[in-house]
DSSP file (Angstrom, degrees, kcal/mol; ACC not computed):
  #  RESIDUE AA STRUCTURE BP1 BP2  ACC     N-H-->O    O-->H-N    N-H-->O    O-->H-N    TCO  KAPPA ALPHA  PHI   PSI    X-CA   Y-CA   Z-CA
    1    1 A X              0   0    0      0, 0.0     0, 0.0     0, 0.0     0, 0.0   0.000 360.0 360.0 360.0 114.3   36.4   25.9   29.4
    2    2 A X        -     0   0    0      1,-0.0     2,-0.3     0, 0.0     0, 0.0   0.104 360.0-142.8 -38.2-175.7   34.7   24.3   32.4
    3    3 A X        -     0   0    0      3,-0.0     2,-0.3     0, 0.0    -1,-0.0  -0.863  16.6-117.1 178.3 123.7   32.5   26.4   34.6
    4    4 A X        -     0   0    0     -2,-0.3     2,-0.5     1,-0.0     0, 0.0  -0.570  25.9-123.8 -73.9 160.2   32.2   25.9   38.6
    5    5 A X        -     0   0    0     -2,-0.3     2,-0.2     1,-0.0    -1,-0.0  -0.894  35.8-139.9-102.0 122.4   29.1   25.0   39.7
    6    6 A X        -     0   0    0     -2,-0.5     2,-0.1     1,-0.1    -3,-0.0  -0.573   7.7-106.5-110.7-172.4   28.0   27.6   42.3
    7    7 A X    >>  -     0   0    0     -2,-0.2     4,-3.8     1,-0.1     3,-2.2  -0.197  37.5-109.5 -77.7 147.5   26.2   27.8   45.7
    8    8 A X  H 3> S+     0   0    0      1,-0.3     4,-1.1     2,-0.2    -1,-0.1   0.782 123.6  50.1 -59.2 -23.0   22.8   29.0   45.9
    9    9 A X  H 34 S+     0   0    0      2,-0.2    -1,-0.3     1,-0.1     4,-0.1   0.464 107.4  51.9-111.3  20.5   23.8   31.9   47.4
   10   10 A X  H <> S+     0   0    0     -3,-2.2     4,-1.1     2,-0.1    -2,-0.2   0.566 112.7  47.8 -83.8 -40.5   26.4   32.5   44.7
   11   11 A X  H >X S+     0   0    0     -4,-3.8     3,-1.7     1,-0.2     4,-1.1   0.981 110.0  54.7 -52.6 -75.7   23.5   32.0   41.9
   12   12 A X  H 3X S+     0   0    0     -4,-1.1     4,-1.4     2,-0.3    -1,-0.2   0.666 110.3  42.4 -32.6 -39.5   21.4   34.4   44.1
   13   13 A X  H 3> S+     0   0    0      1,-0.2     4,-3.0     2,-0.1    -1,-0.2   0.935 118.3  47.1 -71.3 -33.3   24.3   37.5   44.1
   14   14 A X  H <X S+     0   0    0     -3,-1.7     4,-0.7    -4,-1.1    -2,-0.3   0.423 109.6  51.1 -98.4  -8.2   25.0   36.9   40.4
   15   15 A X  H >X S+     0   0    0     -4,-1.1     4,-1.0    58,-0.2     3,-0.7   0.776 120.1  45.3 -71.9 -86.4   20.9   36.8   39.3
   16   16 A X  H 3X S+     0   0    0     -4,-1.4     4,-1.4     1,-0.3    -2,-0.2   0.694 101.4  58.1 -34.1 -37.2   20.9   40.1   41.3
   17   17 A X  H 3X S+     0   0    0     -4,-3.0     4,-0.8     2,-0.2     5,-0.3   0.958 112.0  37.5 -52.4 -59.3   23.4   41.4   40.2
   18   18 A X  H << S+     0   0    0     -4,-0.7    52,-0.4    -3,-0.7     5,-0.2   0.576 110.4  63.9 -85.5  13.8   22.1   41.3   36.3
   19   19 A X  H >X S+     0   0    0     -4,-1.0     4,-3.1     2,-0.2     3,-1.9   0.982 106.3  47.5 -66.1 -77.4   18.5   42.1   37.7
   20   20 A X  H 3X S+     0   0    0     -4,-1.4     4,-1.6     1,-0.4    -2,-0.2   0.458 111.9  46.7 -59.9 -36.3   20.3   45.2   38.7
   21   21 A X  H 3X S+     0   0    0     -4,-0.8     4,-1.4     2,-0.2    -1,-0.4   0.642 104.3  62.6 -94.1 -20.2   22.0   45.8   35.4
   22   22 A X  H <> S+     0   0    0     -3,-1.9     4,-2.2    -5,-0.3     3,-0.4   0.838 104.2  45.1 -65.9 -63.8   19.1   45.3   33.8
   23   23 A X  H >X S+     0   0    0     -4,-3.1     4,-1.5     1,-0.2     3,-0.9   0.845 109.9  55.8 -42.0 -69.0   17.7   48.2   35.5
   24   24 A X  H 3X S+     0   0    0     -4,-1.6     4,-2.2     1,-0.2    -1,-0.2   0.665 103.0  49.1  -1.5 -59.0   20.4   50.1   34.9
   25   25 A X  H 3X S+     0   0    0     -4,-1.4     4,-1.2    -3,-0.4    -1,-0.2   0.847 111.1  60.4 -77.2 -39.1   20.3   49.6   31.2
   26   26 A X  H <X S+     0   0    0     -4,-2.2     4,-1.4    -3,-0.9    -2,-0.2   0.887 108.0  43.9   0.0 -88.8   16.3   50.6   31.8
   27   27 A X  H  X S+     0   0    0     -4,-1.5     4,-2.5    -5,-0.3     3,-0.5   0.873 113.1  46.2 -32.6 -65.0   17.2   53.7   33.1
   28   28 A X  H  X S+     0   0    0     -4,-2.2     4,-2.2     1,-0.2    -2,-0.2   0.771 109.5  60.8 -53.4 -34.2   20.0   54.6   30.4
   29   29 A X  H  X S+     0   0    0     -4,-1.2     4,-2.0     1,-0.2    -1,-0.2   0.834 103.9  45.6 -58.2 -50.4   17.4   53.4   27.9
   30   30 A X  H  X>S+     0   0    0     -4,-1.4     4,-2.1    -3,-0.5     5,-0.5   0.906 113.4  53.0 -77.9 -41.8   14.8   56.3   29.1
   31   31 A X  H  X5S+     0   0    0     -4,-2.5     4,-1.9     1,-0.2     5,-0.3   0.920 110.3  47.9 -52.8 -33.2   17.9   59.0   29.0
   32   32 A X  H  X5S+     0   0    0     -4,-2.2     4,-2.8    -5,-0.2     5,-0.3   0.999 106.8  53.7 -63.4 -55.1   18.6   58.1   25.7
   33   33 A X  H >X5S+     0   0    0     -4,-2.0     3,-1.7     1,-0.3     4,-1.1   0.905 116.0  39.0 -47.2 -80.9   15.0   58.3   24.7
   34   34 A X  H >X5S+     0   0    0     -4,-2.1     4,-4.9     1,-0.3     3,-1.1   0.866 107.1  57.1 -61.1 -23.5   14.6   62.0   25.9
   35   35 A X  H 3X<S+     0   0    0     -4,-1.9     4,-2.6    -5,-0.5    -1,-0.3   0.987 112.8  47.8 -50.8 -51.7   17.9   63.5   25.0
   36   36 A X  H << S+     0   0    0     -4,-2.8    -1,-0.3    -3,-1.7     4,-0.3   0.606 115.8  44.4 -75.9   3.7   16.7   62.2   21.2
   37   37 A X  H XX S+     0   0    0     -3,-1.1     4,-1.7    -4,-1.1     3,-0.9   0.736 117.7  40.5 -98.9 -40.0   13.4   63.8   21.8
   38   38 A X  H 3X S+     0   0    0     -4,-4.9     4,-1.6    -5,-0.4     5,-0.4   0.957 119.1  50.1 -73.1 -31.3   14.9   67.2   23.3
   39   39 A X  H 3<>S+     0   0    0     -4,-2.6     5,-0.6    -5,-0.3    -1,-0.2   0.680 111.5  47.4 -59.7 -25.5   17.8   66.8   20.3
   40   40 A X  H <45S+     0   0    0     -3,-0.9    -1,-0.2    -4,-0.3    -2,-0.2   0.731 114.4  54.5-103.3 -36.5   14.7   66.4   17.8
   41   41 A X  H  <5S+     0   0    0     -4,-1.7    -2,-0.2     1,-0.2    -1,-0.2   0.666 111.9  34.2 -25.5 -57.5   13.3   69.6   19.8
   42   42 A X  T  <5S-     0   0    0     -4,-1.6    -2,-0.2     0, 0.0    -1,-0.2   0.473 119.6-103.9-110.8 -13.7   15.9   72.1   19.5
   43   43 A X  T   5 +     0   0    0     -5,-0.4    -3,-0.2    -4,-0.1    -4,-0.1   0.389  50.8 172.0 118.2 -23.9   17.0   70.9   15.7
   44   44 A X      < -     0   0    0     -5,-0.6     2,-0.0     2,-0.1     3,-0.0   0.376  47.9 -57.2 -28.6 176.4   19.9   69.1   15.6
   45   45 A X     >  -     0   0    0      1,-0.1     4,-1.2     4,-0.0    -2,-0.1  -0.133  39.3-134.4 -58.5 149.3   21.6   67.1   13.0
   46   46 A X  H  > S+     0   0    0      2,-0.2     4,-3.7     3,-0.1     5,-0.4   0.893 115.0  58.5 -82.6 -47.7   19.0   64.2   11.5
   47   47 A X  H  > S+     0   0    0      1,-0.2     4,-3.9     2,-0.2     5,-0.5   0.953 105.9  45.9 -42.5 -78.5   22.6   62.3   12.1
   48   48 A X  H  > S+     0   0    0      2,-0.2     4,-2.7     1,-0.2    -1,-0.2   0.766 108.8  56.9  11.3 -94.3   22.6   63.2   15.7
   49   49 A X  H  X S+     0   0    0     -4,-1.2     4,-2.2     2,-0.2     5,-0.2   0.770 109.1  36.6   3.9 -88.3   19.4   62.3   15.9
   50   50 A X  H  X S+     0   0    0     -4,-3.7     4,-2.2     2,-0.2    -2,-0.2   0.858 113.2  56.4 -69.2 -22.2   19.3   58.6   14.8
   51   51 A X  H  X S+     0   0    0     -4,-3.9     4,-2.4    -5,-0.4     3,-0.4   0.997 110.8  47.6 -83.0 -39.8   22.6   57.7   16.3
   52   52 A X  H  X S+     0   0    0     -4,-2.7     4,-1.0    -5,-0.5    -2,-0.2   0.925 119.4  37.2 -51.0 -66.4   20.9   59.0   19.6
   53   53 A X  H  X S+     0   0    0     -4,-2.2     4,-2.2     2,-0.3     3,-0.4   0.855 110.2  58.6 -30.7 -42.9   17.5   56.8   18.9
   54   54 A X  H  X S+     0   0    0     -4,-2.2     4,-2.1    -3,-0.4    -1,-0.2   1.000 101.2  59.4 -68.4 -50.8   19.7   53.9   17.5
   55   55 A X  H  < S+     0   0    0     -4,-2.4     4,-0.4     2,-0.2    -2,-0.3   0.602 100.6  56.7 -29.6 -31.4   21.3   54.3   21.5
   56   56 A X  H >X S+     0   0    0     -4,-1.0     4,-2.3    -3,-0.4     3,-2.2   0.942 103.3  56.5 -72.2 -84.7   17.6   53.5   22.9
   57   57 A X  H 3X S+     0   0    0     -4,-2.2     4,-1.8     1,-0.3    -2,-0.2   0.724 104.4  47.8 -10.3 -54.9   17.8   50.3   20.9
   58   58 A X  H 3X S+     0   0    0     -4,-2.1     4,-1.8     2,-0.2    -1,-0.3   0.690 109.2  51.7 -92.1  -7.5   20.7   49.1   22.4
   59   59 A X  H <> S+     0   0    0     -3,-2.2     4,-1.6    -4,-0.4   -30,-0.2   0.536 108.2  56.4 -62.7 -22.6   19.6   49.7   25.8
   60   60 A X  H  X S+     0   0    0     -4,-2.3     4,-3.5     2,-0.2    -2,-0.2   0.958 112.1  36.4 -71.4 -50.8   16.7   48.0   25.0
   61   61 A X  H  X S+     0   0    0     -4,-1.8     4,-3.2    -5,-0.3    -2,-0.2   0.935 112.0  60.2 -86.0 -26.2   18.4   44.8   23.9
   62   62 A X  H  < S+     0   0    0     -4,-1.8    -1,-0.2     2,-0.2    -2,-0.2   0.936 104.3  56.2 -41.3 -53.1   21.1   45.2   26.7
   63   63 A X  H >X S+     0   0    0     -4,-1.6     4,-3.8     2,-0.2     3,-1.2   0.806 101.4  56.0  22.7 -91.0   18.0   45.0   28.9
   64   64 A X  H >X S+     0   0    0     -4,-3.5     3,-1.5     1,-0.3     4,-1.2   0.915 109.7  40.8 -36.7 -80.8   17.0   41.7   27.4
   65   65 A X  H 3< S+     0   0    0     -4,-3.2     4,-0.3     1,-0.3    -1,-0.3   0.279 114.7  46.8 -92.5  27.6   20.1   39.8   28.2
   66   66 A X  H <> S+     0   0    0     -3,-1.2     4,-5.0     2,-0.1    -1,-0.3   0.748 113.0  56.5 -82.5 -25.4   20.9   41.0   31.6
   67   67 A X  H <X S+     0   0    0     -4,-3.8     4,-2.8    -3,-1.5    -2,-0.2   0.975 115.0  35.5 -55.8 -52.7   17.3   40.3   32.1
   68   68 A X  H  < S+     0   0    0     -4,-1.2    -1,-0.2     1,-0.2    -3,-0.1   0.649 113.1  58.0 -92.3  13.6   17.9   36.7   30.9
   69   69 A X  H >> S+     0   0    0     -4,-0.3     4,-2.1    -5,-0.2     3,-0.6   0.825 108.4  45.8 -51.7 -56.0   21.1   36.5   32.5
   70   70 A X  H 3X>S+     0   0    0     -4,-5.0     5,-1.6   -52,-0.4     4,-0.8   0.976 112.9  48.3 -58.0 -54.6   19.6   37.2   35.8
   71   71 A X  H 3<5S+     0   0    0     -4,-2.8    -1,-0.3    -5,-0.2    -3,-0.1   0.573 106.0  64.5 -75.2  18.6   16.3   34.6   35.3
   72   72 A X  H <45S+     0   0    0     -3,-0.6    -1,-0.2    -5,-0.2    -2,-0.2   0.662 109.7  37.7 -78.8 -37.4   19.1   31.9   34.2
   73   73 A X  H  <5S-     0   0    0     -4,-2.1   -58,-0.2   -59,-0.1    -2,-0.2   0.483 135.9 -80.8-112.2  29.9   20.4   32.1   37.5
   74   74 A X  T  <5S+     0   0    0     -4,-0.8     2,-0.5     1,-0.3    -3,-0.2   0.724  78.0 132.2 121.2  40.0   17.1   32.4   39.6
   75   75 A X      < -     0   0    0     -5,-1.6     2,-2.7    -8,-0.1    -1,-0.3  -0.958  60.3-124.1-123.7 122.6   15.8   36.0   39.6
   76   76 A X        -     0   0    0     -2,-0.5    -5,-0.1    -6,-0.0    -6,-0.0  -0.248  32.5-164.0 -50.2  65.9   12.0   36.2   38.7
   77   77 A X        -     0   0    0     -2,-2.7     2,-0.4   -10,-0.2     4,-0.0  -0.216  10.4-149.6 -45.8 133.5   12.2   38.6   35.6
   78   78 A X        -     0   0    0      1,-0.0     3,-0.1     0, 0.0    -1,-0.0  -0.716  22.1 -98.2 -87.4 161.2    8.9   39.8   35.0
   79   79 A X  S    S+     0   0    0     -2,-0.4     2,-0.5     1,-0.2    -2,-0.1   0.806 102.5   7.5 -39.7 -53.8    7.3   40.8   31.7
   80   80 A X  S    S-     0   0    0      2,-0.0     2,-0.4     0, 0.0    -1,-0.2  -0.993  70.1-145.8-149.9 148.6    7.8   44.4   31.9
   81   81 A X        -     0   0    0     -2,-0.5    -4,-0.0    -3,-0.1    -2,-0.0  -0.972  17.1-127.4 -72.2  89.1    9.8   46.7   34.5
   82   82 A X        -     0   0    0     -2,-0.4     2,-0.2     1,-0.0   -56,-0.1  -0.400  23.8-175.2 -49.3 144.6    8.9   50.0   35.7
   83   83 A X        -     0   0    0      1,-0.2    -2,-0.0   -57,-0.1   -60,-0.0  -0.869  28.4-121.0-143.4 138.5   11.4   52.4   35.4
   84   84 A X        -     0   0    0     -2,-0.2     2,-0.4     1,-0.1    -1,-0.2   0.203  35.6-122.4 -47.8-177.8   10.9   56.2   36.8
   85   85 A X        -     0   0    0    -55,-0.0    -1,-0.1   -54,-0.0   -58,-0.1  -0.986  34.6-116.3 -93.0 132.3   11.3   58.7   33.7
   86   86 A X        -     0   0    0     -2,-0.4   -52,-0.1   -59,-0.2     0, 0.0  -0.383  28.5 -86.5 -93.3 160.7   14.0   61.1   34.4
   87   87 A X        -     0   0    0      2,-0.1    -1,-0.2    -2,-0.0     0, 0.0   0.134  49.4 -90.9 -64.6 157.2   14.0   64.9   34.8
   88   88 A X              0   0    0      1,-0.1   -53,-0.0   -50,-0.0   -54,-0.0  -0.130 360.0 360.0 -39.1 162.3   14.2   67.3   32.2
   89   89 A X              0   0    0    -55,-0.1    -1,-0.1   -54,-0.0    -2,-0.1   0.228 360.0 360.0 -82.2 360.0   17.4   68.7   31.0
């Protein structure tokens, strides 16, 4: 399959866009994290447990490729992201 070739300011929405998702994925990545820390907390199932952790992982690598989706089509990814930590449950 061919591919158009887009406009700079078609690159530009679509780099922003997965900058965005990237964040996104950031975020989800830090829920994940504390649910398995509060989960690890109260007792739960060891099963539980990892699937939740294993869930941090794949927010991690989603991450990655929206981050290099976004710098393929012009968005300066930096080296690391801030993202806020979200409240307790």
């Amino acid at each position: 399959m061919e591919w158009p070739v887009l406009s700079e300011p078609e690159r530009a929405v679509v780099a922003r866009t997965w900058a965005y998702r990237g964040q996104s994925e950031r975020r989800a990545e830090k829920r994940f994290a504390r649910l398995a820390r509060e989960l690890e907390q109260t007792g739960a199932s060891p099963v539980v447990v990892d699937l939740t952790w294993a869930a941090v992982d794949d927010e991690q690598r989603h991450a990655g490729l929206c981050d290099a989706l976004a710098e393929d089509y012009g968005w300066p990814v930096s080296g690391s992201v801030s993202v806020a930590d979200p409240a307790p449950l």
